[in-house]
Every structure is written in structure tokens, then in C-alpha cells.
N, C-alpha and C positions, 0 to 999 in steps of 0.2 A: 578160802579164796578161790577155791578152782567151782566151788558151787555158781562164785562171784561171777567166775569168769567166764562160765559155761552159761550161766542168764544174760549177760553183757551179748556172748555172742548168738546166744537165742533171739535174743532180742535185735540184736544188730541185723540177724538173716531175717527175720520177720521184716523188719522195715525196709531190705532193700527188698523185697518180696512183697511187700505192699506197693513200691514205690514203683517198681518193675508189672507190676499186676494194672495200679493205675497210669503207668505209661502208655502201655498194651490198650487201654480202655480208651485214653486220650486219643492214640494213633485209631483206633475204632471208629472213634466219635470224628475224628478229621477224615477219615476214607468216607467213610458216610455224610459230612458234608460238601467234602468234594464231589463225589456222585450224584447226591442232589444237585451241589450247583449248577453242577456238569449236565445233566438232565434239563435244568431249570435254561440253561443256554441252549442246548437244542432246542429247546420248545418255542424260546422264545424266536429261535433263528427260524427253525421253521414258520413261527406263525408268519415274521417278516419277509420271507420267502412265498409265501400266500398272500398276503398283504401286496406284494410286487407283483404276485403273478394277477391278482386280482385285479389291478390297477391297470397291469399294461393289458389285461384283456378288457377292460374296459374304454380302454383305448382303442383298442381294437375295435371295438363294438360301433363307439363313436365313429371313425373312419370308415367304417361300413357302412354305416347308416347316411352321412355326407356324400358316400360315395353315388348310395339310393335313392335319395332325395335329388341328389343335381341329374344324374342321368334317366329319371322319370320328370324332370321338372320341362316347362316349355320350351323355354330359352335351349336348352341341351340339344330338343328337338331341333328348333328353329338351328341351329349351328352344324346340326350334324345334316339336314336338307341342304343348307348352303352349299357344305361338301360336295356332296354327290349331285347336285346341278352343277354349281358354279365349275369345280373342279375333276370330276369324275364323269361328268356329261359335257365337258370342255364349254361351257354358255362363259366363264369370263374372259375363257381365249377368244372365244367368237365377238363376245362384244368389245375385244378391242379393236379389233378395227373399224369400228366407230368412232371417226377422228373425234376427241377431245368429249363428250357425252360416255363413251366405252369406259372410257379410265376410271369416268366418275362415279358411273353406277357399278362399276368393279371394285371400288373404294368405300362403299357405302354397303358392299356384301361383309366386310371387315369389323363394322363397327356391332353386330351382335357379340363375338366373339371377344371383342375389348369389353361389352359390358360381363359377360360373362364371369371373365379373369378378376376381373376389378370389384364387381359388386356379389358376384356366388362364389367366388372362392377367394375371393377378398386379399390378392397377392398382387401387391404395386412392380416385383419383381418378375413375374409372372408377365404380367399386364405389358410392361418396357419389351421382353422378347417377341409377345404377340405382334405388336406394334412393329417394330425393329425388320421382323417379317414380310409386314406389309410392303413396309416401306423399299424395303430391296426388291418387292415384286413390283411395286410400281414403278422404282426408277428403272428397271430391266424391260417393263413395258411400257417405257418411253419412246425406248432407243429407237430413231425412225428408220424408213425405208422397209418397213414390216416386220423386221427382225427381233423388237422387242414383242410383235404378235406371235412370232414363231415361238418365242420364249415361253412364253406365256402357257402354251399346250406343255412344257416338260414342268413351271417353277412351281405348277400348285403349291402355293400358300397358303390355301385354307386346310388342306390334309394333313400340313406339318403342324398348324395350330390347332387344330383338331383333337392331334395325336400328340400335343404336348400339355395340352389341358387334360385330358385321360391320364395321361404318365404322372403329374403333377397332383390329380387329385387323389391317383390310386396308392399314394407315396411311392414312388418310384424313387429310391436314396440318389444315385447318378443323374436322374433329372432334375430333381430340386437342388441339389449340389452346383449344379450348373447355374441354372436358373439366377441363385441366389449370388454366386460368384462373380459372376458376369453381370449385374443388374447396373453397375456405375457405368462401367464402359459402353452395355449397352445402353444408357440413357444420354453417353455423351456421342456417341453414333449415332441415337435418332435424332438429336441437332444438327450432328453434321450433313444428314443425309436429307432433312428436311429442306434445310440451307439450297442445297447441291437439285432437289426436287422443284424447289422454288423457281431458280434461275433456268432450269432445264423446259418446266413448261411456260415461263416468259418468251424463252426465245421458239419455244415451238407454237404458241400462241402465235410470236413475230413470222413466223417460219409461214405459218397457214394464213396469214391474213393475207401476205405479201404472192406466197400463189393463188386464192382465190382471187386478189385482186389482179394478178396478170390474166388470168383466165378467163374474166369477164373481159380486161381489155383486149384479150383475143378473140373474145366471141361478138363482143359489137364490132371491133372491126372487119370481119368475119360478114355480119351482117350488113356491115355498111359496103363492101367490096362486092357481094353479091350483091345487093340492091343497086349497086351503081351499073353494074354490068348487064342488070335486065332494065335498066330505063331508059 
């Protein structure tokens, strides 16, 4: 029996001794495919990290290239001329006083710059602020008795749109930020201010007609007082 007992526990330590050897093997085999998976996840995290960095340089790329394109293109030139006559050699302060002709051809220095916005950088929000610009530079070079022409030499409006088409193409985050926030209110302001533009040169239309017309009746009578006086 004790031969019995002695093989029973040979045996018995044998098997926990296999069982123990292939635990050991198993825990082997799981550390090692934890490390590869482990391995297999950085790789993959890296490649998606290259993958990102790839993409946003390529983005990058793109907006440098847009950026190249619009500020070699005509129109960019044509806008950035405008500036520096219109507003930097003061010719839109000068031509306003130009009664009612000044305003218009100061009005029509504007309209490169809305094509700009609207059709090469293709921003309708963009486009409203341009606009929005204008429009407060003209109602400010309304205001009569000269004062909207005195205005006119500090409001430069083409140097603000100028330098918000620049900011806006170069991604500038705080300017498109704006731009884009503001794009309602500014669209329901250029109504209002159109409105308000509207009535403002009606009645300076009324305003000019009414002293040329007294001016001429001062000048014929004028002439007829002196003709009366030498015949």
C-alpha cells in the first residue's frame, strides 16, 4: 500500500507540476500576446497620428497655395491699388467733395473688393462685413456742411477691407470667428443702413436742387438789377 501510496503521490505532484509548468506556458503565451497587441496598437496609433499629421499638412498646403494664387491674381492687385490711391493718397476724401458725382465714383471704388470676397474667396459672410463697411463710410460721407468730407480723410474703408480680406484668407481664427458670428446682424444692418442711405440722399438730392435753384434766382436777379441800372 505505501508503494500504492507513494505512486498515487508521484503522480499527484507530477500533475500539479504539469499543470503548473502549462499555466506558466499559458501566462507566457498571454504576456506575449499582450505585447504584440500592445505593439500592434502603437503602430496603429502611430500610423493615425501620420495619417492626421498628413492631412492637416495638407491642408496646410492647400491654404498656402489659395493664399498664392488670390495674392498673385489681378483682382488682389486691382484692390490693393485702390487702397493706396483711394485711401492712402486720400483721392476718395478728395472726390468727395464733389457734390453728389464724389460719392458715386467712391462707391464704385468698393465694388472690386465685394467681387473679390464673394467670387475668390467665396465667403457670403465675408462679403456682408465688406459691404456693411462701405455702407457706414458712405452714410458718414453724407453728413453735409463738409464734415462727412472731413470724415472721409480718417474712415478709410478700403484699408479695413483690404486688411480683413488678408486676415480672412490667411486663416486668421479671431477674424473669421467674427466674420462668421456677426454675418445675420450684419446683413440685417446693411438694410437698415441702406433704408437710412436711401432717405438721407433724397433729401440731399432735395437739399441741392432747392440751392441751386435759389442761386440761379439770385443770379438773374442779379443780372437783371444791374442791367436795369446801366440802361
Amino acid at each position: 500500500m505505501d508503494r500504492d501510496y507513494n505512486k498515487d503521490s508521484i503522480l499527484h505532484h507530477d500533475t500539479e507540476s504539469g499543470m503548473k509548468d502549462s499555466n506558466i506556458a499559458l501566462d507566457k503565451m498571454a504576456v506575449v500576446n499582450n505585447v504584440g497587441e500592445s505593439k500592434d496598437f502603437d503602430e496603429a496609433l502611430i500610423d493615425s497620428n501620420k495619417a492626421f499629421n498628413s492631412k492637416d499638412e495638407r491642408r496646410r498646403q492647400r491654404r498656402e497655395k489659395r493664399i498664392k494664387v488670390l495674392k498673385e491674381s489681378r483682382s488682389f492687385w486691382l484692390i490693393s491699388t485702390i487702397t493706396k490711391w483711394a485711401d492712402k493718397y486720400f483721392l476718395d476724401a478728395l472726390l468727395g467733395f464733389i457734390p453728389s458725382v464724389g460719392d458715386v465714383v467712391s462707391s464704385i471704388f468698393g465694388l472690386p473688393f465685394i467681387y473679390v470676397s464673394l467670387f475668390k474667396v467665396k465667403s457670403i459672410p465675408l462679403t456682408l462685413a465688406i459691404i456693411y463697411n462701405y455702407l457706414v463710410d458712405i452714410l458718414l460721407g453724407s453728413i453735409p456742411f463738409f464734415i462727412g468730407d472731413a470724415i472721409d480723410f480718417f474712415s478709410k474703408a478700403h484699408v479695413k477691407n483690404l486688411d480683413l480680406i488678408t486676415r480672412y484668407v490667411e486663416g486668421d481664427k479671431k477674424t473669421i470667428r467674427q466674420v462668421r458670428s456677426k454675418a445675420l446682424v450684419t446683413g440685417l444692418l446693411i438694410v437698415v443702413l441702406s433704408v437710412i442711405i436711401y432717405f438721407v440722399f433724397r433729401l440731399l438730392i432735395g437739399v441741392t436742387e432747392w440751392t441751386w435753384s435759389l442761386l440761379i434766382t439770385m443770379f438773374n436777379w442779379l443780372i437783371g438789377f444791374f442791367s436795369g441800372s446801366y440802361s
